[in-house]
C-alpha positions in Angstrom: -17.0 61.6 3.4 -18.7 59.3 5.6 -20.3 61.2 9.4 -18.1 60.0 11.8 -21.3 58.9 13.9 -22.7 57.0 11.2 -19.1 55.3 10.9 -19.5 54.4 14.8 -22.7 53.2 14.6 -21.6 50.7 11.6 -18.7 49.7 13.8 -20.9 48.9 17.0 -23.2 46.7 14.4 -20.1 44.8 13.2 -18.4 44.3 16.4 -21.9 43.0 17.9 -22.0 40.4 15.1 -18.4 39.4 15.3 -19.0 38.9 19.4 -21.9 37.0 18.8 -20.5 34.4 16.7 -17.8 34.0 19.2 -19.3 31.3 21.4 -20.2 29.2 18.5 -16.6 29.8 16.9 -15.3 28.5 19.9 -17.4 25.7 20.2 -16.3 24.5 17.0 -12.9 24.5 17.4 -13.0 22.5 20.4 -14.4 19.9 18.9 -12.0 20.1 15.7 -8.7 20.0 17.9 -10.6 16.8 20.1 -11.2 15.2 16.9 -8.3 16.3 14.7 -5.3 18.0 16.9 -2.0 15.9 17.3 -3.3 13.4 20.0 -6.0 12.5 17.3 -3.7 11.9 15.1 -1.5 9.2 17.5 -4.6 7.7 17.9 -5.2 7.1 14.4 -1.6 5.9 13.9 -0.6 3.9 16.3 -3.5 1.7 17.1 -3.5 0.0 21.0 -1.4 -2.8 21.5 -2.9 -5.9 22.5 -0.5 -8.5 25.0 -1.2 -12.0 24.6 -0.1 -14.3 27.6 2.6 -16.8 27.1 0.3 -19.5 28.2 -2.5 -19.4 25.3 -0.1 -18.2 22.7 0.5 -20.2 19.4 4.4 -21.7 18.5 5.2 -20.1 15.1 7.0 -22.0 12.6 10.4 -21.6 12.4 11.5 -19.1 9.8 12.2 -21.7 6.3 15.9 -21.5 5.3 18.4 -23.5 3.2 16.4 -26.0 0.3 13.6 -25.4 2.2 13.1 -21.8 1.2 14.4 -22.2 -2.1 11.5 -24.5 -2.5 9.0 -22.5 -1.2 10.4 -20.0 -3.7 10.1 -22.6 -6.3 6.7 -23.2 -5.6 5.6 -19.6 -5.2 6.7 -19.4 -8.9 5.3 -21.9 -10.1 1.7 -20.8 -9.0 2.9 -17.3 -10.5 3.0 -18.9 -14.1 0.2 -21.3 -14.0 -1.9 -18.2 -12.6 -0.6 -16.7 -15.6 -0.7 -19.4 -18.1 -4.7 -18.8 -18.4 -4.4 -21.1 -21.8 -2.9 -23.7 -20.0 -0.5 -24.2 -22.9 2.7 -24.7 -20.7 4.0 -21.2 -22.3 3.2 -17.5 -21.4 3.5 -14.2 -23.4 4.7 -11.2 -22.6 1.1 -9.5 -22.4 0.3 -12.3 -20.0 2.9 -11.6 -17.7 2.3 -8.2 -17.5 -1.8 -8.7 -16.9 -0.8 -11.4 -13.6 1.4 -8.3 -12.6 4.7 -10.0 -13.3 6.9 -7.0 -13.9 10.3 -8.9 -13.3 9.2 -11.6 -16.1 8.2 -8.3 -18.5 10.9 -6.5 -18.1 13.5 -9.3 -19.3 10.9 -11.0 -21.4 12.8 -10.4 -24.7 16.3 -12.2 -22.8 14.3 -15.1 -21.3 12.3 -16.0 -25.3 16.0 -16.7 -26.7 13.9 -18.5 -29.7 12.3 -15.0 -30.3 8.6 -17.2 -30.4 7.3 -14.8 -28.2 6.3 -16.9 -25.1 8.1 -18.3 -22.1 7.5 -21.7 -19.9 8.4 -21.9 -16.6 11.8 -24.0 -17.5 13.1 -20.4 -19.5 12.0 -18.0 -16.3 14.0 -20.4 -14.1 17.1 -20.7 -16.3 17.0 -16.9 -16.6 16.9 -16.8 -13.0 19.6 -18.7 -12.0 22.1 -17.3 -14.9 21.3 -13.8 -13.2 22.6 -15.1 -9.3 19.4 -16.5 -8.6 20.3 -19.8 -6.4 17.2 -21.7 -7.2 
């Protein structure tokens, strides 16, 4: 059994370590909540809004619509294929569709090749497109 006055004197010791720390604990989470409590985080989120007078602004274009987007569209696809149409054979495979990231063209690859040659052109992606209620 340990004398209670040696227990006392251990308990003094710890407490007088623990108290001296304090400060230093203290100081350090003050600067944690400054630079992580919630108002930090708002200020990472939602970043200050900038107003820019009506007077130096920019017009924006009109949003397309009608033929116009569908050409756009068009367009967009077409520099899809020939982007991944690194052969410049007019045709893509499968494996090249998926390496330009084309998942839509991979994942109905097999229904686009009706031939079964194993590559697509442009013409096959489009048709497949517009028999699935694609308007372009």
């Amino acid at each position: 059994m340990v004398h209670p006055a040696l227990r006392a004197r251990v308990f003094a010791i710890a407490l007088t370590g623990v108290l001296s720390c304090a400060p230093r604990l203290a100081s350090a989470d003050a600067a944690a909540n400054a630079a992580y409590g919630p108002g930090a985080e708002r200020q990472r989120t939602q970043p200050e809004r900038i107003e820019i007078p009506r007077d130096i602004r920019q017009p924006t274009e009109p949003p397309l619509s009608g033929q116009d987007l569908l050409q756009h569209l068009r367009d967009r696809y077409r520099q899809r294929f020939d982007a991944a149409d690194v052969q410049g054979a007019g045709r893509i495979t499968k494996e090249q569709a998926r390496r330009a990231g084309w998942g839509y063209v991979v994942r109905n690859f097999d229904a686009m090749d009706g031939t079964g040659s194993g590559t697509v052109g442009f013409s096959d992606i489009m048709n497949f497109m517009r028999r699935n209620g694609a308007g372009l």
